[in-house]
N, CA, C and O atoms as a GROMACS GRO file, in nm:
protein
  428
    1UNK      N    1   4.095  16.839  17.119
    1UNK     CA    2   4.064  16.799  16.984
    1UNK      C    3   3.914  16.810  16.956
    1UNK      O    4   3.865  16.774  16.849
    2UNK      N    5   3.856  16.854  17.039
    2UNK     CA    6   3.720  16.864  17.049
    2UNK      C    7   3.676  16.980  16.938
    2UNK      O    8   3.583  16.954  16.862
    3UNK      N    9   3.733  17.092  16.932
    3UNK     CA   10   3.701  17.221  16.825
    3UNK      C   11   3.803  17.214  16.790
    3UNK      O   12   3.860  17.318  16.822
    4UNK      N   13   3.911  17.106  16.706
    4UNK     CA   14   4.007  17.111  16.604
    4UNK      C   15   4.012  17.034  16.509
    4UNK      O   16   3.925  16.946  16.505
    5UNK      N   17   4.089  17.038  16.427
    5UNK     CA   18   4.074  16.894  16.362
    5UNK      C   19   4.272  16.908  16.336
    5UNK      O   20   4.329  17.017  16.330
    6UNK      N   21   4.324  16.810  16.328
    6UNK     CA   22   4.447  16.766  16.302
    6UNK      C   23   4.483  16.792  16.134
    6UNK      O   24   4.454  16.721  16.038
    7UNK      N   25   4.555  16.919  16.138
    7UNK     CA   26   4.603  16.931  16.005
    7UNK      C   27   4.744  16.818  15.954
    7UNK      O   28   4.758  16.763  15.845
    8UNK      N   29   4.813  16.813  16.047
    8UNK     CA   30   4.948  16.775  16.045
    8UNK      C   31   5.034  16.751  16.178
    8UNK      O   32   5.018  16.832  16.269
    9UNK      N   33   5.101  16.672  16.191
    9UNK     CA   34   5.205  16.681  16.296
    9UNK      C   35   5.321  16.607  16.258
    9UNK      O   36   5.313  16.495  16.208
   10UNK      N   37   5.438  16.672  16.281
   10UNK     CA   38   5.594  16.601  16.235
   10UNK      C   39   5.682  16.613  16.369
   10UNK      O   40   5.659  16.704  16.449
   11UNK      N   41   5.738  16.562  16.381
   11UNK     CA   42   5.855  16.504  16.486
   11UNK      C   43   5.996  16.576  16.422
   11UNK      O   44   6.049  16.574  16.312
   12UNK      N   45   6.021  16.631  16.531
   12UNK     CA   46   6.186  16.702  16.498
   12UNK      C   47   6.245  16.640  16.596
   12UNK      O   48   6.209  16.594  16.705
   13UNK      N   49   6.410  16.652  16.496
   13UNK     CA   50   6.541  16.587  16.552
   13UNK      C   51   6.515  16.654  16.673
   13UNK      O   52   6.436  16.744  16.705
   14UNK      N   53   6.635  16.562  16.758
   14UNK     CA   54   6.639  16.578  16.873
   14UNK      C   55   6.805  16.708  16.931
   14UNK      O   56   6.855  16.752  17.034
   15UNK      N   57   6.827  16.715  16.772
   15UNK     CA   58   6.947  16.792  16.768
   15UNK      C   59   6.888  16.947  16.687
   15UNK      O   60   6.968  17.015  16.623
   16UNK      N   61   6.773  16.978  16.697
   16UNK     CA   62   6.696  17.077  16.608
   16UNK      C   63   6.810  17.224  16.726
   16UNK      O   64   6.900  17.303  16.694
   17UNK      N   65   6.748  17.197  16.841
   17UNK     CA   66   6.824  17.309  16.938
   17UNK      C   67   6.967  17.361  16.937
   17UNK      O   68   7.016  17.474  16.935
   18UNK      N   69   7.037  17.189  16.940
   18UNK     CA   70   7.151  17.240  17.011
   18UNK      C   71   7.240  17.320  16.992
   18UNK      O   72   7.320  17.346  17.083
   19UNK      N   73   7.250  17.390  16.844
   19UNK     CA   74   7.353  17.483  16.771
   19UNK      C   75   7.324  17.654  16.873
   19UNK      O   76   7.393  17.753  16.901
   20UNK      N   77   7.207  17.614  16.894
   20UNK     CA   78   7.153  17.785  16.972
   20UNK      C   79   7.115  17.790  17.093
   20UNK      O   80   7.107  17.903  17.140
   21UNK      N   81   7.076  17.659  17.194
   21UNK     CA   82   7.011  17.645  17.321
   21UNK      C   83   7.145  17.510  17.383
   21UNK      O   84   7.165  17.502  17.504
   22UNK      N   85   7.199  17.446  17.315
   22UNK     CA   86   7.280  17.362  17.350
   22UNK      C   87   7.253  17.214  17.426
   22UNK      O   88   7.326  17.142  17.495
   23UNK      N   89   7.089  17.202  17.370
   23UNK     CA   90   7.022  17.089  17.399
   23UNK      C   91   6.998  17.016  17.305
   23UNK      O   92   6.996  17.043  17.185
   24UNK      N   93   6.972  16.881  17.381
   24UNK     CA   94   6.906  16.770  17.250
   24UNK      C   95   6.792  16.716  17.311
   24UNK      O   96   6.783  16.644  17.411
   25UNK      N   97   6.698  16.766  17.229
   25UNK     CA   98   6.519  16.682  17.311
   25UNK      C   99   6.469  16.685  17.159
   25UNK      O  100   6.521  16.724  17.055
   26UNK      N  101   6.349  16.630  17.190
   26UNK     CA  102   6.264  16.564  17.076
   26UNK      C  103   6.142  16.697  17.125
   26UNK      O  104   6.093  16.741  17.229
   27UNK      N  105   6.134  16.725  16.979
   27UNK     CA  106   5.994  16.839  16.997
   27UNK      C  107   5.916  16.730  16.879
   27UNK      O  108   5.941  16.622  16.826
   28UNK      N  109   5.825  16.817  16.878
   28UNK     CA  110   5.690  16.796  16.797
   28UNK      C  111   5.617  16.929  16.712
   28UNK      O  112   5.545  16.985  16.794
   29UNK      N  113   5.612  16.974  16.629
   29UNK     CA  114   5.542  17.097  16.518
   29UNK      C  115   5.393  17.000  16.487
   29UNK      O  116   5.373  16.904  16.412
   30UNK      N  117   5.299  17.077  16.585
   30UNK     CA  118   5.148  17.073  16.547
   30UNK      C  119   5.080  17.134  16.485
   30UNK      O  120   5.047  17.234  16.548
   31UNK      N  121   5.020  17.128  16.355
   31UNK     CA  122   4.946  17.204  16.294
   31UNK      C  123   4.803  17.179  16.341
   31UNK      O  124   4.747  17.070  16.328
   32UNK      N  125   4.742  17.295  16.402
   32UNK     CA  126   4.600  17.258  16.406
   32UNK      C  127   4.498  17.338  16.387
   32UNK      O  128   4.523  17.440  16.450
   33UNK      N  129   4.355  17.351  16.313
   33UNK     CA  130   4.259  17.413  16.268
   33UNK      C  131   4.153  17.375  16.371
   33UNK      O  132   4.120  17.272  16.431
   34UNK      N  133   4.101  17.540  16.364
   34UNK     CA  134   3.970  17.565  16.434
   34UNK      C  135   3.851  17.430  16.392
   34UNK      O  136   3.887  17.435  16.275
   35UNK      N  137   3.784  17.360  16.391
   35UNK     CA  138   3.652  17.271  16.342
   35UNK      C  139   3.584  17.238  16.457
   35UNK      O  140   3.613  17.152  16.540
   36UNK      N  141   3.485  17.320  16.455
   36UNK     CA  142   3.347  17.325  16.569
   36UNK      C  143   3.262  17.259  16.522
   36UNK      O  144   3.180  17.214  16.602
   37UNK      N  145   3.250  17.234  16.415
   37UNK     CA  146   3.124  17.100  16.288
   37UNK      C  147   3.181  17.036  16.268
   37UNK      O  148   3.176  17.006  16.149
   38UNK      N  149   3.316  16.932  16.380
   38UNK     CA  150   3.338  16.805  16.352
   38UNK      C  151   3.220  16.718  16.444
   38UNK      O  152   3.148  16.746  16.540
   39UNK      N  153   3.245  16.582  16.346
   39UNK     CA  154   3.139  16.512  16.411
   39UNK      C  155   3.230  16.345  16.491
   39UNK      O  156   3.219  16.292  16.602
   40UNK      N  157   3.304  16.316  16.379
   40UNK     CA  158   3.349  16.194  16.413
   40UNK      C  159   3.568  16.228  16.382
   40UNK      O  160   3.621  16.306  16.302
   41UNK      N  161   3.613  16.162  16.453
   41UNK     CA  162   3.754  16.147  16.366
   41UNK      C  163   3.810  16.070  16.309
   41UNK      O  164   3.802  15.954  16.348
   42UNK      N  165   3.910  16.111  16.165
   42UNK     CA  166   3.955  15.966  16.085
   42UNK      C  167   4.081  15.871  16.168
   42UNK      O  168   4.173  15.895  16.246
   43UNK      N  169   4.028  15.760  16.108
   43UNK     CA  170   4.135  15.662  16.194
   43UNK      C  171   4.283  15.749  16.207
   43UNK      O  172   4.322  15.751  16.324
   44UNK      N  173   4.377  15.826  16.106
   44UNK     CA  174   4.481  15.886  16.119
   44UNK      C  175   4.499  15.977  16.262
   44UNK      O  176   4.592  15.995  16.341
   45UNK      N  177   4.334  16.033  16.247
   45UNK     CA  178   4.367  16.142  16.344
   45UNK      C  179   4.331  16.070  16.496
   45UNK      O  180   4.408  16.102  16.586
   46UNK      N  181   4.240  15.992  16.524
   46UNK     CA  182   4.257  15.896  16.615
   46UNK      C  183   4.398  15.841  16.678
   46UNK      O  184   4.438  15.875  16.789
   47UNK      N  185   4.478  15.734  16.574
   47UNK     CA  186   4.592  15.753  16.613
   47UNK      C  187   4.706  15.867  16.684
   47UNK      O  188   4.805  15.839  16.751
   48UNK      N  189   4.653  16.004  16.644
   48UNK     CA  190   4.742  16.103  16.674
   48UNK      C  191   4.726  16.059  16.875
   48UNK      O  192   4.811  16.037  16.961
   49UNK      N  193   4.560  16.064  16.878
   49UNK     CA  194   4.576  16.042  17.030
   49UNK      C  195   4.607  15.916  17.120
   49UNK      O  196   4.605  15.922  17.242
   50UNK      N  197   4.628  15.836  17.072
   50UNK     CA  198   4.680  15.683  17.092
   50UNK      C  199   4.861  15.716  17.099
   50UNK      O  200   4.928  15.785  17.022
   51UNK      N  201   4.902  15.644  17.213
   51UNK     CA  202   5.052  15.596  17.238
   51UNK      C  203   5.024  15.452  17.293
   51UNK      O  204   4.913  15.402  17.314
   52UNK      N  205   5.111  15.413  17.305
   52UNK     CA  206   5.129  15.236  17.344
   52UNK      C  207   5.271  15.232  17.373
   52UNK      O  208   5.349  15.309  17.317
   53UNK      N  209   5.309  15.144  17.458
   53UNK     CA  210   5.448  15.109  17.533
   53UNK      C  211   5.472  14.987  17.485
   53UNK      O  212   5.398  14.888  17.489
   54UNK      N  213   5.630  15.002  17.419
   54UNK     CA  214   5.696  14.893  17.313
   54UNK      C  215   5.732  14.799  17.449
   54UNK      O  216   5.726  14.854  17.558
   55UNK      N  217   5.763  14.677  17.442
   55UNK     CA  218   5.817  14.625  17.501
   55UNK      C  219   5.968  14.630  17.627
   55UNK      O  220   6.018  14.563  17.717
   56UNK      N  221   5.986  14.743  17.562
   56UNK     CA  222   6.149  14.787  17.595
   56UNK      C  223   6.113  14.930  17.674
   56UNK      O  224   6.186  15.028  17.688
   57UNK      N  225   5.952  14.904  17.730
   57UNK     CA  226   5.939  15.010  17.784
   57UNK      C  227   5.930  15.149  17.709
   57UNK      O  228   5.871  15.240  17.767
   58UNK      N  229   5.976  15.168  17.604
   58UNK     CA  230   5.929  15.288  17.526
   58UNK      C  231   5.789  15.346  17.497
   58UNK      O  232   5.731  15.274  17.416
   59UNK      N  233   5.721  15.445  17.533
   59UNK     CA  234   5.650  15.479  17.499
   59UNK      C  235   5.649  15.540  17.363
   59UNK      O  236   5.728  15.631  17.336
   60UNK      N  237   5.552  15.490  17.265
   60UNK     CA  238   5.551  15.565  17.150
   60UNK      C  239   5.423  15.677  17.096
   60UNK      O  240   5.326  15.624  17.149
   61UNK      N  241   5.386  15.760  17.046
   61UNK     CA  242   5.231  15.753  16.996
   61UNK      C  243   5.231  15.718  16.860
   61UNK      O  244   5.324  15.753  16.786
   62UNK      N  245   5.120  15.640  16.813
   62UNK     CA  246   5.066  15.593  16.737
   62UNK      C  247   5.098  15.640  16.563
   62UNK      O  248   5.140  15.571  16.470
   63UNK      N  249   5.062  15.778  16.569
   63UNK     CA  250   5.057  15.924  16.479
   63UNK      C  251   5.232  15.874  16.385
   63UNK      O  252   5.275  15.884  16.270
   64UNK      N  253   5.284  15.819  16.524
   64UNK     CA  254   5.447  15.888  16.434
   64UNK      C  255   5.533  15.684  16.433
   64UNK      O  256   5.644  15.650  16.474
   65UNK      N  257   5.448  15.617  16.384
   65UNK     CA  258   5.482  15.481  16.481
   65UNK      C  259   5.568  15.431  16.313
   65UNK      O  260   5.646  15.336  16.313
   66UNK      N  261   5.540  15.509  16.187
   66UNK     CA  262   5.604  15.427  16.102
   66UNK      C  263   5.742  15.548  16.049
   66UNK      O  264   5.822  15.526  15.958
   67UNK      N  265   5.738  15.663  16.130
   67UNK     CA  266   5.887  15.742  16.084
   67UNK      C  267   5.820  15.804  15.936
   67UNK      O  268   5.907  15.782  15.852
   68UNK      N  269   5.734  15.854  15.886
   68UNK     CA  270   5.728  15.903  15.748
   68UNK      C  271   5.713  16.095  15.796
   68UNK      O  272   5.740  16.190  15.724
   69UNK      N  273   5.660  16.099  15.943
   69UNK     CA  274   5.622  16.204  15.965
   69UNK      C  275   5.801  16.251  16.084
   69UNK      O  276   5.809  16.355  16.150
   70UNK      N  277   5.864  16.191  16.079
   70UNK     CA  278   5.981  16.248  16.126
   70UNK      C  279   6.118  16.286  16.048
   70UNK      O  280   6.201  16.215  15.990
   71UNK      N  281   6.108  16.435  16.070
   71UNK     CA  282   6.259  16.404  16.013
   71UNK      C  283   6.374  16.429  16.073
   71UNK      O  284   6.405  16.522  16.148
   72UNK      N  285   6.456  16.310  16.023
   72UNK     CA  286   6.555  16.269  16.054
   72UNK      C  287   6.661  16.202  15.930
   72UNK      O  288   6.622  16.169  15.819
   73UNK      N  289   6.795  16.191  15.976
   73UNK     CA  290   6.862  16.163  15.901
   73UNK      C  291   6.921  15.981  15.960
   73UNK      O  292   6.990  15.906  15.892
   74UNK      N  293   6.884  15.961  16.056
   74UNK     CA  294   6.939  15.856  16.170
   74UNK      C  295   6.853  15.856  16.282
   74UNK      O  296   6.812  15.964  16.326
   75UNK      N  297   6.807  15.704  16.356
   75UNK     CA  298   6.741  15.716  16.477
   75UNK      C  299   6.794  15.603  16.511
   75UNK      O  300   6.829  15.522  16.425
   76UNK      N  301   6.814  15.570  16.700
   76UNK     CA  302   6.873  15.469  16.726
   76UNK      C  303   6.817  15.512  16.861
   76UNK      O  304   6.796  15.628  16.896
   77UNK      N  305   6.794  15.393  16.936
   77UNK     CA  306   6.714  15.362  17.049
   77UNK      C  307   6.831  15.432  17.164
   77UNK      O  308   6.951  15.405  17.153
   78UNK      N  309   6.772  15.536  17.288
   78UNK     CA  310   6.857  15.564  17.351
   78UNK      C  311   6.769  15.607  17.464
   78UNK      O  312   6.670  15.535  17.482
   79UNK      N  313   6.788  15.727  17.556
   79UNK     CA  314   6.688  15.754  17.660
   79UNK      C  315   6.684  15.918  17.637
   79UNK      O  316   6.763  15.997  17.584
   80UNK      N  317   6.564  15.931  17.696
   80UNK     CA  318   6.533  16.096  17.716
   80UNK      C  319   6.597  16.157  17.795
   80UNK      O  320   6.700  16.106  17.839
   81UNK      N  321   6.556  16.278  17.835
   81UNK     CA  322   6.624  16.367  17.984
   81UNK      C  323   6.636  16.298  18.056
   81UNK      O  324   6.741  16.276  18.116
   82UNK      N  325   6.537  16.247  18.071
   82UNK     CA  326   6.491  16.132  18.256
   82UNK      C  327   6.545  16.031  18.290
   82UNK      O  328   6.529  15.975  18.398
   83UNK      N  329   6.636  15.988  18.176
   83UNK     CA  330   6.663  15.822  18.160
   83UNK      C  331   6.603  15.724  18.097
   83UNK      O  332   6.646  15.612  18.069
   84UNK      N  333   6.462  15.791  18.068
   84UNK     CA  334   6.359  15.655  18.027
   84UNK      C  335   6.387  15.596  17.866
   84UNK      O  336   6.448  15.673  17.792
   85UNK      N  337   6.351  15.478  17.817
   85UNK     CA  338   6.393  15.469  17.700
   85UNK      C  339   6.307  15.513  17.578
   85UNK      O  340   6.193  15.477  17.552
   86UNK      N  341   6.383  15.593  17.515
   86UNK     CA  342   6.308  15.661  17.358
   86UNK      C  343   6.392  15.652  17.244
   86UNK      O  344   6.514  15.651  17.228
   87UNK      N  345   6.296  15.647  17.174
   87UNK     CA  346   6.398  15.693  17.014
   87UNK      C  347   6.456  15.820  16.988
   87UNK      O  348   6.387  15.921  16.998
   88UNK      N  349   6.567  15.825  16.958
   88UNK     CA  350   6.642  15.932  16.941
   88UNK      C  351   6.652  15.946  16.763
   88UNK      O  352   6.671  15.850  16.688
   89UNK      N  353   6.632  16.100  16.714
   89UNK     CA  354   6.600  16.094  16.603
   89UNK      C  355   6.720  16.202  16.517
   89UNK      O  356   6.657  16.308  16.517
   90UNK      N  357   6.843  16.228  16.452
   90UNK     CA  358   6.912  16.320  16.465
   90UNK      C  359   6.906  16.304  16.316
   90UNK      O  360   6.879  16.210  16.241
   91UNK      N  361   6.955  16.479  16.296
   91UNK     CA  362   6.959  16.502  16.135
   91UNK      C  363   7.121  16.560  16.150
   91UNK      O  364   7.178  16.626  16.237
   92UNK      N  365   7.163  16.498  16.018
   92UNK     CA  366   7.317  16.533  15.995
   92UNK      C  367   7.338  16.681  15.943
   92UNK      O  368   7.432  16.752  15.979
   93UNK      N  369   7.245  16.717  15.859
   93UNK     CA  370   7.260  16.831  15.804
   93UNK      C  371   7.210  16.958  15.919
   93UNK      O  372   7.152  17.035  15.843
   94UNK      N  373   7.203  17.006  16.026
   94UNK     CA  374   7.185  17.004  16.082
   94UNK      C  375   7.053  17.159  16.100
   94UNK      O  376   6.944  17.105  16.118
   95UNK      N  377   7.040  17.274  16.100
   95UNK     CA  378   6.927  17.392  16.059
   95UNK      C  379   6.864  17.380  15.943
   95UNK      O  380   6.743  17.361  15.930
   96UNK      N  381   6.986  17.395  15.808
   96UNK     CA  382   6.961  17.421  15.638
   96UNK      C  383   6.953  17.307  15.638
   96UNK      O  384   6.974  17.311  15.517
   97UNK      N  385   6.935  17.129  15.672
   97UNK     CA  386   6.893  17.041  15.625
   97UNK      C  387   6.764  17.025  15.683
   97UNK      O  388   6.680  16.964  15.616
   98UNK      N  389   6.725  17.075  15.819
   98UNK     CA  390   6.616  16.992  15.897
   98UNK      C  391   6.509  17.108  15.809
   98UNK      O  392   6.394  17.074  15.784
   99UNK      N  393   6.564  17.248  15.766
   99UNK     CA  394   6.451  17.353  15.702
   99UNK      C  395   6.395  17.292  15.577
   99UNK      O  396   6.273  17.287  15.559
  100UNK      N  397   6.499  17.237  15.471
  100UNK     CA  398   6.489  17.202  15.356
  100UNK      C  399   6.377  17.108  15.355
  100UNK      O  400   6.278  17.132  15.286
  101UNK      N  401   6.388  16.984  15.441
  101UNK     CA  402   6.303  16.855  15.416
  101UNK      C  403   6.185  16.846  15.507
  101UNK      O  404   6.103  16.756  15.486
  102UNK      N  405   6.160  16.959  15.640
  102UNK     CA  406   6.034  16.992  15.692
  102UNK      C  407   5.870  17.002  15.611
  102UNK      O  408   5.757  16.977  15.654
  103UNK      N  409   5.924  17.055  15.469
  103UNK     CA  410   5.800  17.026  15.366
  103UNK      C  411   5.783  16.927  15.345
  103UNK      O  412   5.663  16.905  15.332
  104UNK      N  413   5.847  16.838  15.332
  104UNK     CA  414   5.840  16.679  15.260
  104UNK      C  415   5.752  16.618  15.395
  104UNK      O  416   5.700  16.508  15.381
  105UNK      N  417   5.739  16.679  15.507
  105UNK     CA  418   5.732  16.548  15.603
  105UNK      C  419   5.548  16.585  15.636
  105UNK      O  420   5.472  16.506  15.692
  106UNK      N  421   5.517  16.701  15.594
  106UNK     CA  422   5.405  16.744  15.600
  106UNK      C  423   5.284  16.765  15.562
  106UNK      O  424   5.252  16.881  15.536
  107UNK      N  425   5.197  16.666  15.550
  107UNK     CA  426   5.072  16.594  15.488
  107UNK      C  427   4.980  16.587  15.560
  107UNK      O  428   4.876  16.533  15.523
   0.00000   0.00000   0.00000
């Protein structure tokens, strides 16, 4: 983050794959710009590098902690590959819905 600056980042379902790879994981779409004349970062983009561990053992980061930057249609507490516990984030509509509302989530 040193020569970037944080344009955007959104959280995809965890069902974005499975119609074509036959998986369910949680990705992340980073937008990021060249900035070599940054000096300081805004609290938003700060957060991006901040995670913290919920009580229930979940790790979260900061960036995505109120759901405006994920889309999803449904999320309900479950575990990752590993077992560990995460939020699971799934869209019903499942390609043509997660394409449609990817603009909305991106600020």
């Amino acid at each position: 983050m040193d020569n970037t600056s944080l344009v955007s980042a959104v959280r995809l379902p965890n069902n974005l794959f499975f119609e074509h790879a036959d998986t369910e994981v949680g990705s992340d779409l980073i937008i990021l710009q060249k900035n070599t004349d940054k000096t300081s970062l805004t609290p938003e983009k700060q957060a991006f590098l901040k995670s913290r561990t919920l009580s229930n053992g979940e790790k979260i980061n900061n960036y995505f902690q109120d759901f405006q930057r994920v889309v999803h249609t449904k999320g309900y507490m479950g575990t990752d590959p590993y077992g560990k516990p995460a939020m699971i984030f799934v869209h019903e509509g499942a390609i043509p819905g997660i394409a449609s509302e990817l603009p909305f989530h991106i600020f």
